[in-house]
C-alpha positions as CSV (number, residue, x, y, z in Angstrom):
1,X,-91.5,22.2,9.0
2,X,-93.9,25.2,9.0
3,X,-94.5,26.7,5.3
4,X,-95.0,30.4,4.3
5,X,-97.8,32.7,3.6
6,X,-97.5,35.4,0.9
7,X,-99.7,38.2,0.6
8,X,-99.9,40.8,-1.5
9,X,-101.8,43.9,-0.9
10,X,-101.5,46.7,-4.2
11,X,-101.4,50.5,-3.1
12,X,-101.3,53.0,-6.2
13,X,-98.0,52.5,-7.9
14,X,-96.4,50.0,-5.1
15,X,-97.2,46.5,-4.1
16,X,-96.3,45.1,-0.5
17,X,-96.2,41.8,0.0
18,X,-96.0,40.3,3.5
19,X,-94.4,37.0,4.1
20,X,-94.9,35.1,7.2
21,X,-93.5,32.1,8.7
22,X,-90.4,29.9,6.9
23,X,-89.0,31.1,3.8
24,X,-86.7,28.3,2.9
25,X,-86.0,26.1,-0.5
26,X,-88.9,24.6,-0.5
27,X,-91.2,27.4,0.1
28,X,-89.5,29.7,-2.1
29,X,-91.2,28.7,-5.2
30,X,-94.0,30.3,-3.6
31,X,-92.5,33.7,-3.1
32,X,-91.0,33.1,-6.5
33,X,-94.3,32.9,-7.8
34,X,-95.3,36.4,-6.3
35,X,-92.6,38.4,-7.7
36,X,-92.7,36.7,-11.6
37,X,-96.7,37.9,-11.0
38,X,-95.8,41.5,-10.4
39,X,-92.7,41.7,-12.8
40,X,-95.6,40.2,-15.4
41,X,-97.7,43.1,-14.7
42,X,-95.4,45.1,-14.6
43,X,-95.7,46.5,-10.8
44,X,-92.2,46.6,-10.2
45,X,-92.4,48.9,-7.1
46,X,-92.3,46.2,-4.6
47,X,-91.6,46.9,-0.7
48,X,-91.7,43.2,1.3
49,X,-92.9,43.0,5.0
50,X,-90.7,40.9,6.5
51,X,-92.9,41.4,10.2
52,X,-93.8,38.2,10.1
53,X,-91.1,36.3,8.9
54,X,-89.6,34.0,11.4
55,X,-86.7,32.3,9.3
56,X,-84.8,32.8,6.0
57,X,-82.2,30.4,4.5
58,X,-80.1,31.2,1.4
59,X,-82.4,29.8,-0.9
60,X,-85.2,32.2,0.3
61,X,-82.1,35.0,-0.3
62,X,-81.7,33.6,-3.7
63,X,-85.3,34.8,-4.6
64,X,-84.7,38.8,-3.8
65,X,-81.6,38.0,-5.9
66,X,-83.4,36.3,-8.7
67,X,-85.6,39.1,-9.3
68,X,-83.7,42.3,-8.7
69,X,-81.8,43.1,-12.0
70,X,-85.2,42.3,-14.2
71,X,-86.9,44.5,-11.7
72,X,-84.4,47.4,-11.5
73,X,-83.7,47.2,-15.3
74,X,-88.0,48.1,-15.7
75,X,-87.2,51.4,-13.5
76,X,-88.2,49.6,-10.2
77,X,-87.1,48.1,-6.9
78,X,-87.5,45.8,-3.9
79,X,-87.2,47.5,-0.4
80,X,-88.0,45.7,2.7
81,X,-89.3,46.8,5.7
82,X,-89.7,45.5,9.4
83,X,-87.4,42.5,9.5
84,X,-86.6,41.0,13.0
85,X,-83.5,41.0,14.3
86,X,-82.7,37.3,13.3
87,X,-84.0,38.0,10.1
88,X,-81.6,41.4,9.8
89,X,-78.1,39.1,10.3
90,X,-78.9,36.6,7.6
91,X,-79.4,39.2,5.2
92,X,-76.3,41.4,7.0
93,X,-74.6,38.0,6.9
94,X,-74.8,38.2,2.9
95,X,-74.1,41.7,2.0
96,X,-77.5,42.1,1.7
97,X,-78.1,45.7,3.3
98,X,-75.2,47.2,0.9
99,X,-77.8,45.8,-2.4
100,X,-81.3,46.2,-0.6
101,X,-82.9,49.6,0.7
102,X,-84.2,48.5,4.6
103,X,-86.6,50.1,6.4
104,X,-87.8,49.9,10.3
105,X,-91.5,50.7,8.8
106,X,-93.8,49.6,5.7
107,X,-95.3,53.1,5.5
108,X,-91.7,54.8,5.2
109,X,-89.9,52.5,2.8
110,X,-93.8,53.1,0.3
111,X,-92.9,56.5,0.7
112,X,-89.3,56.1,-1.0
113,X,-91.5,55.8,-4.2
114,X,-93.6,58.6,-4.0
């Protein structure tokens, strides 16, 4: 089972990070990890690249859903940009575009904050 890469690159007032590869229950913790470190610092404009993202099960779902009331009730938000296709129907599967903003590009969903 591959793993996943977080990275997180800080623009002004918005942080994108970009997950690649298998975001699943046991590499969750890591993505977990990346939003407590923002909420902590209180960058709570988040967009999330999905571009790279191969897989998502519920437990990497769970995570957005973790984090999204702490991080609305600071004034912010997570919007995510450039999912693939198989990506889109797990999240559509959920709900998920009726509770998440989603964009076809990074640069337009970092604008949504300006």
């Amino acid at each position: 089972m591959s793993g996943v890469e977080v990275r997180r690159k800080d623009l002004q007032e918005v942080t994108v990070i970009y997950l690649k590869g298998y975001l699943d229950a046991h590499t969750a913790p890591e993505f977990e990890k990346a939003l407590q470190e923002l909420v902590d610092q209180n960058r709570v404009n988040i967009v999330v690249n999905l571009a790279e993202l191969n897989y998502i099960s519920s437990a990497g779902l769970g995570v957005f859903m973790g984090f999204i009331e702490d991080i609305r009730k600071k004034g912010g938000d997570i919007k995510i940009a450039e999912m693939a296709d198989k990506v889109f129907r797990v999240f559509d599967l959920l709900g998920f575009p009726v509770l998440y903003e989603i964009f076809k590009d990074e640069s337009e969903a970092i604008g949504q904050y300006r």
